[in-house]
Every structure is written in C-alpha cells, then in structure tokens.
N, CA, C and O of each residue as an XYZ file, in Angstrom:
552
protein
N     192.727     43.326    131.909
C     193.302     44.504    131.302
C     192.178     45.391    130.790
O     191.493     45.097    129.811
N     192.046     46.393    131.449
C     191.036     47.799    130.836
C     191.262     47.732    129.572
O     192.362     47.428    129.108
N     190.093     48.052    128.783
C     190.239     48.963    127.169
C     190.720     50.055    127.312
O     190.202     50.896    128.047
N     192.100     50.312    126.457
C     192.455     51.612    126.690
C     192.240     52.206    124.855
O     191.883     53.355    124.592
N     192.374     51.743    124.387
C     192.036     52.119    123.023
C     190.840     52.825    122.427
O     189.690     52.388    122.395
N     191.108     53.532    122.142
C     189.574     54.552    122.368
C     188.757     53.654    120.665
O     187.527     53.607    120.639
N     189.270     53.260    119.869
C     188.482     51.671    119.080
C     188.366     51.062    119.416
O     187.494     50.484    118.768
N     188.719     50.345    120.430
C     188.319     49.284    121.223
C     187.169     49.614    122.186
O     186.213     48.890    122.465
N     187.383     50.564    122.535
C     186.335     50.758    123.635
C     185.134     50.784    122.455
O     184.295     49.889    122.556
N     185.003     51.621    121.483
C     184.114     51.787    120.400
C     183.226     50.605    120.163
O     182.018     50.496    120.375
N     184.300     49.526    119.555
C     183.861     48.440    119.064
C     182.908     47.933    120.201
O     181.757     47.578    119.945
N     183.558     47.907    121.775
C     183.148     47.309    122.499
C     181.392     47.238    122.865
O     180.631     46.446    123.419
N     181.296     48.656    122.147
C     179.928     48.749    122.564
C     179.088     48.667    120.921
O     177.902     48.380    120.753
N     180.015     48.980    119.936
C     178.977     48.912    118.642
C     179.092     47.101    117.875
O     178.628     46.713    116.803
N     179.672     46.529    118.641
C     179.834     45.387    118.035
C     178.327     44.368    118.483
O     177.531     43.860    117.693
N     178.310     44.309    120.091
C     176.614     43.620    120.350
C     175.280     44.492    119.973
O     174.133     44.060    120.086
N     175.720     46.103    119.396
C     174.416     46.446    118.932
C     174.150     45.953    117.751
O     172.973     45.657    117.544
N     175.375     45.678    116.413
C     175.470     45.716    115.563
C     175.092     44.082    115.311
O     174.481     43.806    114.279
N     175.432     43.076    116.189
C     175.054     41.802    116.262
C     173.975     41.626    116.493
O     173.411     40.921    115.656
N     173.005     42.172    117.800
C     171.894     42.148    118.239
C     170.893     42.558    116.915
O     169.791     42.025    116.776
N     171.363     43.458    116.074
C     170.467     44.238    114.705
C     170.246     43.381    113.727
O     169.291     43.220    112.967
N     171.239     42.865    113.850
C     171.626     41.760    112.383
C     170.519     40.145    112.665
O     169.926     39.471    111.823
N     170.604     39.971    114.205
C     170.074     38.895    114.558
C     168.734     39.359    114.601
O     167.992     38.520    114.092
N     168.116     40.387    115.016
C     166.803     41.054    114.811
C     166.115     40.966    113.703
O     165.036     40.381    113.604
N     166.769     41.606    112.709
C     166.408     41.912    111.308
C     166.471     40.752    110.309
O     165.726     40.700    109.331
N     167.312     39.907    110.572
C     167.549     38.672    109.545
C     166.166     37.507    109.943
O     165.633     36.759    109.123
N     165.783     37.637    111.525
C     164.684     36.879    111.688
C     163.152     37.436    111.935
O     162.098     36.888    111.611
N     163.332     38.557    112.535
C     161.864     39.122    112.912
C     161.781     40.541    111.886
O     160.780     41.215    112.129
N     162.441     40.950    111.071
C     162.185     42.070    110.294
C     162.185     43.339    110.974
O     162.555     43.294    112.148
N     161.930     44.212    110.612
C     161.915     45.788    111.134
C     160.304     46.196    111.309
O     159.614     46.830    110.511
N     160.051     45.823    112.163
C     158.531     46.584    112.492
C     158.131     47.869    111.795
O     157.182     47.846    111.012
N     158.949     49.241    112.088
C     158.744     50.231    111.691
C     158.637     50.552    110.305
O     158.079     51.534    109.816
N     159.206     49.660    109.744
C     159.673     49.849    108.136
C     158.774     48.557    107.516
O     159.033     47.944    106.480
N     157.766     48.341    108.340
C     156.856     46.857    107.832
C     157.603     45.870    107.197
O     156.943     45.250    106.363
N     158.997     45.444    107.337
C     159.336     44.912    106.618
C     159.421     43.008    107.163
O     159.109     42.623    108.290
N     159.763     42.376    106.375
C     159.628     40.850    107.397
C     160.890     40.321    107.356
O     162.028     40.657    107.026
N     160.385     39.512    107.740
C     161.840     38.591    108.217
C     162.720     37.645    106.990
O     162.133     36.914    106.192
N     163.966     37.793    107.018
C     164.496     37.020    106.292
C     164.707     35.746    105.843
O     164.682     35.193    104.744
N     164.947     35.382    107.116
C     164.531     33.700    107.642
C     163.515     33.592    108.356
O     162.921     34.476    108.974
N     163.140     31.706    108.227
C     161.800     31.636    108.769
C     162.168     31.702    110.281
O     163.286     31.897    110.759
N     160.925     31.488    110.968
C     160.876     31.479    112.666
C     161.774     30.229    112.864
O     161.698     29.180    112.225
N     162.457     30.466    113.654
C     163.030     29.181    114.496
C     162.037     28.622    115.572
O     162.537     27.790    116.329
N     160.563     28.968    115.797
C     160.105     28.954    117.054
C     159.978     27.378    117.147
O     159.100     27.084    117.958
N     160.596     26.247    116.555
C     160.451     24.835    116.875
C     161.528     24.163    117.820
O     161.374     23.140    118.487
N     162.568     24.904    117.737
C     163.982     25.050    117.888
C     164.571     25.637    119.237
O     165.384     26.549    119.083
N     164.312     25.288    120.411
C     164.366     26.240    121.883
C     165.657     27.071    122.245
O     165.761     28.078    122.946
N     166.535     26.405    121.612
C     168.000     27.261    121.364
C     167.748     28.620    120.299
O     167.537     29.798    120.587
N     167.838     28.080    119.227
C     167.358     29.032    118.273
C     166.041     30.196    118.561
O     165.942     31.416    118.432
N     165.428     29.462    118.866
C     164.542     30.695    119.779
C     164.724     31.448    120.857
O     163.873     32.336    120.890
N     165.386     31.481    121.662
C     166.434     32.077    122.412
C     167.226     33.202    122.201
O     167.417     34.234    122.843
N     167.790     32.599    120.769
C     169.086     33.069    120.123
C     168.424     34.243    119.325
O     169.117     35.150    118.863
N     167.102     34.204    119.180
C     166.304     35.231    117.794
C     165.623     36.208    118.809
O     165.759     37.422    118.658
N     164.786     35.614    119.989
C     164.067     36.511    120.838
C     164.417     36.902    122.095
O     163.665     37.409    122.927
N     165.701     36.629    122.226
C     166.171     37.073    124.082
C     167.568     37.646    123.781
O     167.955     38.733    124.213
N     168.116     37.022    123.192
C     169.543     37.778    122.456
C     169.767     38.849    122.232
O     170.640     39.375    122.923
N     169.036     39.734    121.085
C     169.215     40.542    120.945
C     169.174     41.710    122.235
O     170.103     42.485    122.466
N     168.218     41.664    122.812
C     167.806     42.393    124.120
C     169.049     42.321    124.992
O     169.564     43.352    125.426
N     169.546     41.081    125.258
C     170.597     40.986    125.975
C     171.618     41.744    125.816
O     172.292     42.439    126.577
N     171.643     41.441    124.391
C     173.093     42.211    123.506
C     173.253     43.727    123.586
O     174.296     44.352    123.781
N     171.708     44.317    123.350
C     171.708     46.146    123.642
C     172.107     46.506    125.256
O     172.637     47.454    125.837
N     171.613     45.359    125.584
C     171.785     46.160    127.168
C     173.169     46.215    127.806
O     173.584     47.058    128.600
N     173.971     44.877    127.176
C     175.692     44.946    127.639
C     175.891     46.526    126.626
O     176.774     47.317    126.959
N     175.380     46.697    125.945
C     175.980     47.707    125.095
C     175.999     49.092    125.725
O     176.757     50.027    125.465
N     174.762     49.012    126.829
C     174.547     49.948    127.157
C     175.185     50.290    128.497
O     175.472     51.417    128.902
N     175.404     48.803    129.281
C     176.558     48.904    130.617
C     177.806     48.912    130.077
O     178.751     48.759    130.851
N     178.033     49.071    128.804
C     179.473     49.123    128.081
C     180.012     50.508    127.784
O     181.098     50.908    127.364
N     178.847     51.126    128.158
C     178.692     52.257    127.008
C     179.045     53.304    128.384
O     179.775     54.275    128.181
N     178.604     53.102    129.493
C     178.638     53.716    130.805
C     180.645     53.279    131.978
O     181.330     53.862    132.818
N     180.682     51.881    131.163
C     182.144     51.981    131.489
C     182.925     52.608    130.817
O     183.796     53.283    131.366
N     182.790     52.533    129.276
C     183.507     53.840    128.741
C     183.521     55.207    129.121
O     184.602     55.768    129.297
N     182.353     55.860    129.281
C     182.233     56.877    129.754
C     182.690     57.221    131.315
O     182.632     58.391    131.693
N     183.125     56.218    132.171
C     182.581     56.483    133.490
C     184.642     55.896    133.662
O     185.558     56.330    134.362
N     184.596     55.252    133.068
C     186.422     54.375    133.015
C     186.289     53.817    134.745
O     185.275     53.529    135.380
N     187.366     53.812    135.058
C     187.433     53.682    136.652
C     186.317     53.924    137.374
O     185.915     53.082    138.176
N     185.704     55.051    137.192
C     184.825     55.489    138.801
C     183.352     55.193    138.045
O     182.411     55.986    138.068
N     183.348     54.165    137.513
C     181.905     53.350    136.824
C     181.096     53.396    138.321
O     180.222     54.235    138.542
N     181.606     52.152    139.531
C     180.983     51.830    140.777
C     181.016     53.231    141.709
O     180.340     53.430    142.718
N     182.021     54.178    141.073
C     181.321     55.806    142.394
C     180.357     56.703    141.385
O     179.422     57.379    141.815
N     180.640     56.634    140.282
C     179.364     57.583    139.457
C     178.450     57.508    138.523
O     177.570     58.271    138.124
N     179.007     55.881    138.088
C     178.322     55.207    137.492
C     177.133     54.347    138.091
O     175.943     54.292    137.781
N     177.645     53.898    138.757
C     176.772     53.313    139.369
C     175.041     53.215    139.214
O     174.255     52.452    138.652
N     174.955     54.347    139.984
C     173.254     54.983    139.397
C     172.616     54.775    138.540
O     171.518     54.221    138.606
N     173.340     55.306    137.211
C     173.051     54.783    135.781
C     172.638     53.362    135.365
O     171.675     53.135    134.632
N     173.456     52.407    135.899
C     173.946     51.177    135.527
C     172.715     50.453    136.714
O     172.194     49.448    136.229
N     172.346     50.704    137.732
C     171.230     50.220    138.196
C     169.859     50.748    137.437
O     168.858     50.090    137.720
N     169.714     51.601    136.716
C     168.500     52.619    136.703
C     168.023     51.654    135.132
O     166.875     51.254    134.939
N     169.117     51.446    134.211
C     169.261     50.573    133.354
C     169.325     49.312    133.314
O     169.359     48.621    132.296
N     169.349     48.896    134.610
C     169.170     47.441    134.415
C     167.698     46.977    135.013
O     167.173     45.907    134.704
N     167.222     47.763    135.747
C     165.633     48.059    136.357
C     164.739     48.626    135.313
O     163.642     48.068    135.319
N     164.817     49.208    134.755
C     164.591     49.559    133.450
C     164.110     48.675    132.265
O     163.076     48.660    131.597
N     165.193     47.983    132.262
C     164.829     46.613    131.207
C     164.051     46.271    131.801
O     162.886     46.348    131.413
N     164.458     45.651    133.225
C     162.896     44.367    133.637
C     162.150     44.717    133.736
O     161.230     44.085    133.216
N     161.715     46.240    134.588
C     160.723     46.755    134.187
C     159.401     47.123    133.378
O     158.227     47.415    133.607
N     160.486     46.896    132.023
C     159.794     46.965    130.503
C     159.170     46.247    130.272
O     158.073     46.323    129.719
N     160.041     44.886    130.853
C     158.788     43.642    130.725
C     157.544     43.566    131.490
O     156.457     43.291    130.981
N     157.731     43.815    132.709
C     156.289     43.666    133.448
C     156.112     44.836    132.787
O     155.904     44.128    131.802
N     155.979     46.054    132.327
C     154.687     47.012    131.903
C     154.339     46.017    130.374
O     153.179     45.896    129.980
N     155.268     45.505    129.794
C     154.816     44.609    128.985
C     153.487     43.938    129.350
O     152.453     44.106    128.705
N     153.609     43.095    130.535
C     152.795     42.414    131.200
C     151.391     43.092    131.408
O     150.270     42.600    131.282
N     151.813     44.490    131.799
C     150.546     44.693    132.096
C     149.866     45.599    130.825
O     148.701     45.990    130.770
N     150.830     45.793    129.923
C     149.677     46.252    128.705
C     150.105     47.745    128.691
O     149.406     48.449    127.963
N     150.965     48.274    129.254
C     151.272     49.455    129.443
C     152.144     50.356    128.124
O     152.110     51.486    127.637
N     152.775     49.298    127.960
C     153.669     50.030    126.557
C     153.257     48.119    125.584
O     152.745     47.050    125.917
N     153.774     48.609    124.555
C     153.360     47.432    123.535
C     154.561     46.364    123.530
O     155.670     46.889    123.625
N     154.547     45.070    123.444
C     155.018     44.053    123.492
C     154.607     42.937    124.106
O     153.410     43.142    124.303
N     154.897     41.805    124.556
C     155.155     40.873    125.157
C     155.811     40.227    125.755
O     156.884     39.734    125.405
N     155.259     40.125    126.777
C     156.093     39.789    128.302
C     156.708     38.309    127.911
O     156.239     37.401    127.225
N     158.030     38.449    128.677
C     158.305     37.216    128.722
C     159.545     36.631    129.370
O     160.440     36.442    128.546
N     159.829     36.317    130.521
C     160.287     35.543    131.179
C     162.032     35.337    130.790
O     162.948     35.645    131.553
N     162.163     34.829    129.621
C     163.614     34.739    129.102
C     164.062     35.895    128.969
O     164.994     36.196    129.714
N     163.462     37.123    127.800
C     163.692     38.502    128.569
C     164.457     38.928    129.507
O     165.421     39.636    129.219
N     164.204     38.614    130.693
C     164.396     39.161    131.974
C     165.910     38.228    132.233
O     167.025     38.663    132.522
N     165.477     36.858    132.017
C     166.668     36.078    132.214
C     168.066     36.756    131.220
O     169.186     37.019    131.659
N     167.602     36.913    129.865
C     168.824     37.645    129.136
C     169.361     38.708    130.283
O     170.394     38.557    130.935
N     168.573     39.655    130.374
C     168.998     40.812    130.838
C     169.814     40.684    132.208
O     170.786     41.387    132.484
N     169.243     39.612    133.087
C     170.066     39.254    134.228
C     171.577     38.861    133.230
O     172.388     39.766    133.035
N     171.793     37.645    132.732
C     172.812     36.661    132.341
C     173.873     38.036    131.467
O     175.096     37.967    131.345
N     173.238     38.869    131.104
C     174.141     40.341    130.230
C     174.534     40.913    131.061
O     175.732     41.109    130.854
N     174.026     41.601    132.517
C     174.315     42.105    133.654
C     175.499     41.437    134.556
O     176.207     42.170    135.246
N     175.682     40.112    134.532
C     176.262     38.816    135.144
C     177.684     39.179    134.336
O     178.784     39.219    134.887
N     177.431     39.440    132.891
C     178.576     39.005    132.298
C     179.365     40.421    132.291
O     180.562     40.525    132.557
N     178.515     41.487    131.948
C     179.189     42.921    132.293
C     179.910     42.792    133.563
O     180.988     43.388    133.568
N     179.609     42.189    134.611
C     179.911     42.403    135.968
C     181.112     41.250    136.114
O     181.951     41.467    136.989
N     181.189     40.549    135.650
C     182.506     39.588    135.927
C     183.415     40.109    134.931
O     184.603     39.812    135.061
N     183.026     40.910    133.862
C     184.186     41.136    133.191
C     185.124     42.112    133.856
O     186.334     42.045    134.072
N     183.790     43.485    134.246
C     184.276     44.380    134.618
C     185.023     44.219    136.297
O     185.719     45.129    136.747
N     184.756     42.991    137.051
C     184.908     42.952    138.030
C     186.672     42.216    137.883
O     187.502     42.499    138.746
N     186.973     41.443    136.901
C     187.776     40.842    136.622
C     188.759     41.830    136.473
O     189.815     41.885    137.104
N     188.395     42.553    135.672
C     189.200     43.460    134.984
C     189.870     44.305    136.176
O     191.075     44.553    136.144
N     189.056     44.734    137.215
C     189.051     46.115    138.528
C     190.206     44.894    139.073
O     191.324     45.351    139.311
N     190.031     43.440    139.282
C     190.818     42.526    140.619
C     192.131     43.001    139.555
O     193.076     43.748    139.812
N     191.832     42.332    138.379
C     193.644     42.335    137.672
C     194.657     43.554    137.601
O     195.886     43.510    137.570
N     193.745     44.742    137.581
C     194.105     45.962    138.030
C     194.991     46.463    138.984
O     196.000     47.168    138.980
N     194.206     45.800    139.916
C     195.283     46.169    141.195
C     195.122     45.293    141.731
O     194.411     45.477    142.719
N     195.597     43.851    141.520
C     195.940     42.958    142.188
C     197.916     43.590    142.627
O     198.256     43.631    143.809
N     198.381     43.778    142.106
C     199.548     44.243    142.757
C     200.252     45.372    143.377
O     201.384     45.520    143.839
N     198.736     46.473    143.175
C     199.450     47.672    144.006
C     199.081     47.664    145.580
O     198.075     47.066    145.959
N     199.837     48.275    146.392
C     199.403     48.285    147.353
C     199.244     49.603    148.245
O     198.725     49.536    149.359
C-alpha cells in the first residue's frame, strides 16, 4: 500500500534522518560544533560499531530515496529514476574519494555495504508496494 498521507510520507523521510542524528550525536558528537560524544565508543563491540558508524549513513540515504518517491509518487522508475541512481553513486563514490584523500573522511568498506543494504531495502519496499498495486488491474 503507497503512502498516501501527506504525514506519512513526511515522517517517512524525517524519521531515519532524525534517527540517523540521534545515533550520530549521542556517539560521535557534532564535529562542527566541536562537541563530543555522549557515550563512549562501542569500537569493541562489531554490532555496535556498525550500528554507530554505518547506520547512520545508511539511514540519510533511504531518506533521501524516500524523499524522491515522495516527490516523484508513481513515475519514481520514469523520472525518478536518474536522481535515485546519481544518489546512490554518489554515496559510494564519497567513499572512494574518501579513499583517495579527496574530500575529508575515511574510507570504509561497511559504508558502502550500508548504502547498498538501504538501496536493497528502498527497492523491495518500493517494489513491493508497485506488485501490490496492481497486482489486480488489468
């Protein structure tokens, strides 16, 4: 069943930014605002580390193929499309210039895996959603 609720659709996209922020900020702090982290590092913890450094990333980017089905409703795959590849090349992208020193961060592997496994899940939802759609018209 499509979001037809124009709050729902809302939520749909401010709810993993708003999660992704919270999970950001409660462990790694706000860079810009020098500020630190709330809790300590989980980095002993391979789940939890996951959950603090690949998560969030994951979470903006459904937000952002969320953000393009709202806008795009139905004809996401005729005009959306573009967008929704350009953004998901984009992310991985980020990482290898990561890699190579090009913009600031650190490369890293799970990264990329979030961003696939967020892409995966945008796409079965939305794909789910298109079959249940018109599974009965003909």
């Amino acid at each position: 069943m499509a979001i037809k609720s124009p709050f729902l659709s809302f939520l749909s996209i401010l709810s993993p930014i708003i999660v992704g922020l919270f999970i950001y900020t409660l462990f790694r702090g706000i860079p810009l605002l020098h500020s630190k982290s709330l809790m300590p590092s989980p980095i002993h913890n391979p789940l939890l580390s996951v959950c603090v450094y690949n998560l969030p990333d994951a979470l903006w980017l459904f937000a952002l193929l969320q953000s393009f089905k709202v806008i795009w409703r139905s004809e996401l795959y005729s005009k959306g499309l573009p967008w929704v590849c350009v953004s998901i090349a984009g992310a991985i992208l980020s990482e290898y210039a990561q890699k190579l020193h090009v913009i600031p961060g650190t490369f890293d592997l799970l990264d990329i895996a979030a961003y696939m496994n967020a892409t995966a899940i945008f796409i079965l939802l939305n794909t789910t959603i298109f079959i249940n759609q018109n599974k009965f018209s003909v």
